[in-house]
N, C-alpha and C positions, 0 to 999 in steps of 0.2 A: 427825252430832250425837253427841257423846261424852256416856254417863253412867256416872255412878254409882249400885252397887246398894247400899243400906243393909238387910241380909234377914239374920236369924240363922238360918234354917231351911234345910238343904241342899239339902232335894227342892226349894223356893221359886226358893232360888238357880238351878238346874240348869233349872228349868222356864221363870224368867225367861231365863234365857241363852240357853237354846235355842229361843227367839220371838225375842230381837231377833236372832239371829244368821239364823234365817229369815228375814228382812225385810231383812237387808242392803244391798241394792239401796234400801231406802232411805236409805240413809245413815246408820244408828242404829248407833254403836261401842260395845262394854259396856267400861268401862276399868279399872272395879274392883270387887270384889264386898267389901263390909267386914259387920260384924255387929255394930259396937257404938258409941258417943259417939265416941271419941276419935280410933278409926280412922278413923269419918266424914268427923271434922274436918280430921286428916292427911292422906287422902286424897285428900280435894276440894283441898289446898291443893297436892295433889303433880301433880293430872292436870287441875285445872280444869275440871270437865265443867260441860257446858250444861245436862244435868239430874240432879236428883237424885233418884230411886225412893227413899223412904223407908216400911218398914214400922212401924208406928204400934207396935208390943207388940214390942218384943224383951227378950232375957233382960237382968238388969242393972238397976240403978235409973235410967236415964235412956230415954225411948223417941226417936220419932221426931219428934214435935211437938218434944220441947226439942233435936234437932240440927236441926230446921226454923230453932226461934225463933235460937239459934247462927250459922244462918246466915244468914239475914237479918240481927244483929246486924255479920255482918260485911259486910253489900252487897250480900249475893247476895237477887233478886226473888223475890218468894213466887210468881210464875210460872213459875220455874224447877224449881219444888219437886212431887213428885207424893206424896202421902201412899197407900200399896197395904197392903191392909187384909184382915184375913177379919171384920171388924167391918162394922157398918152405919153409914152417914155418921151417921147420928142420933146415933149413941152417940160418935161422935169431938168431943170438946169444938169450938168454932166456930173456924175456921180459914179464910185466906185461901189456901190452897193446892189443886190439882187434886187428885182423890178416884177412885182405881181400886179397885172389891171385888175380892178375889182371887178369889171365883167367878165371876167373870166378865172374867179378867183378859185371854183369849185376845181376847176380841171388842174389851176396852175400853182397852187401855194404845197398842196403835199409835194408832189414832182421837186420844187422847190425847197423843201424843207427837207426830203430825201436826201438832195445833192448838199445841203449843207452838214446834215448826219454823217454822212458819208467821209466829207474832208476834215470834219471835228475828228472821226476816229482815225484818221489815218496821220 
């Protein structure tokens, strides 16, 4: 399963990378690490990942929900999309998308990437 990481934060980046790169064996490819709108958008359009890790607060005036809502505008399933957050779900406006806290990210992002594996093949 190829994704995309949408993380302005380097230590974020470097810590997601090196969880999926542990888990390999499952199948999970990290294909691009971007930090902002626009690179999201190019990106996705350049490697086509099956998911996309979206941090909710980046620096910049546009966050993660509005490259969420981007892309579902453009086709892509709000299944596909994982909003990873150091916020609490409560406080992230309502959203059809999966919900990982980054403190809790080691336990809860494969689990989560598992069940999205799962409904991709079926």
């Amino acid at each position: 399963m190829k994704i995309l990481l949408v993380e302005d934060e380097p230590l974020w980046q470097q810590g997601v990378k090196l969880l999926l790169k542990s888990q390999s064996d499952l199948g999970f490819e990290l294909v691009g690490i971007v930090d902002n709108y626009d690179d999201a958008l190019s990106s996705f359009d350049a490697e086509k990942p099956d998911v996309v890790l979206l941090d909710w607060k980046l620096r910049g005036s546009r966050d993660g929900l509005e490259i969420a809502a981007a892309l579902v505008e453009q086709g892509v399933s709000p299944g596909r999309l994982v909003l990873v957050s150091g916020s609490e779900k409560s406080m992230i406006p309502p959203n059809p998308y999966h919900y990982v806290p980054k403190a809790s990210i080691a336990e809860s992002l494969v689990p989560t990437l598992k069940e999205i594996a799962a409904q991709l093949s079926s």
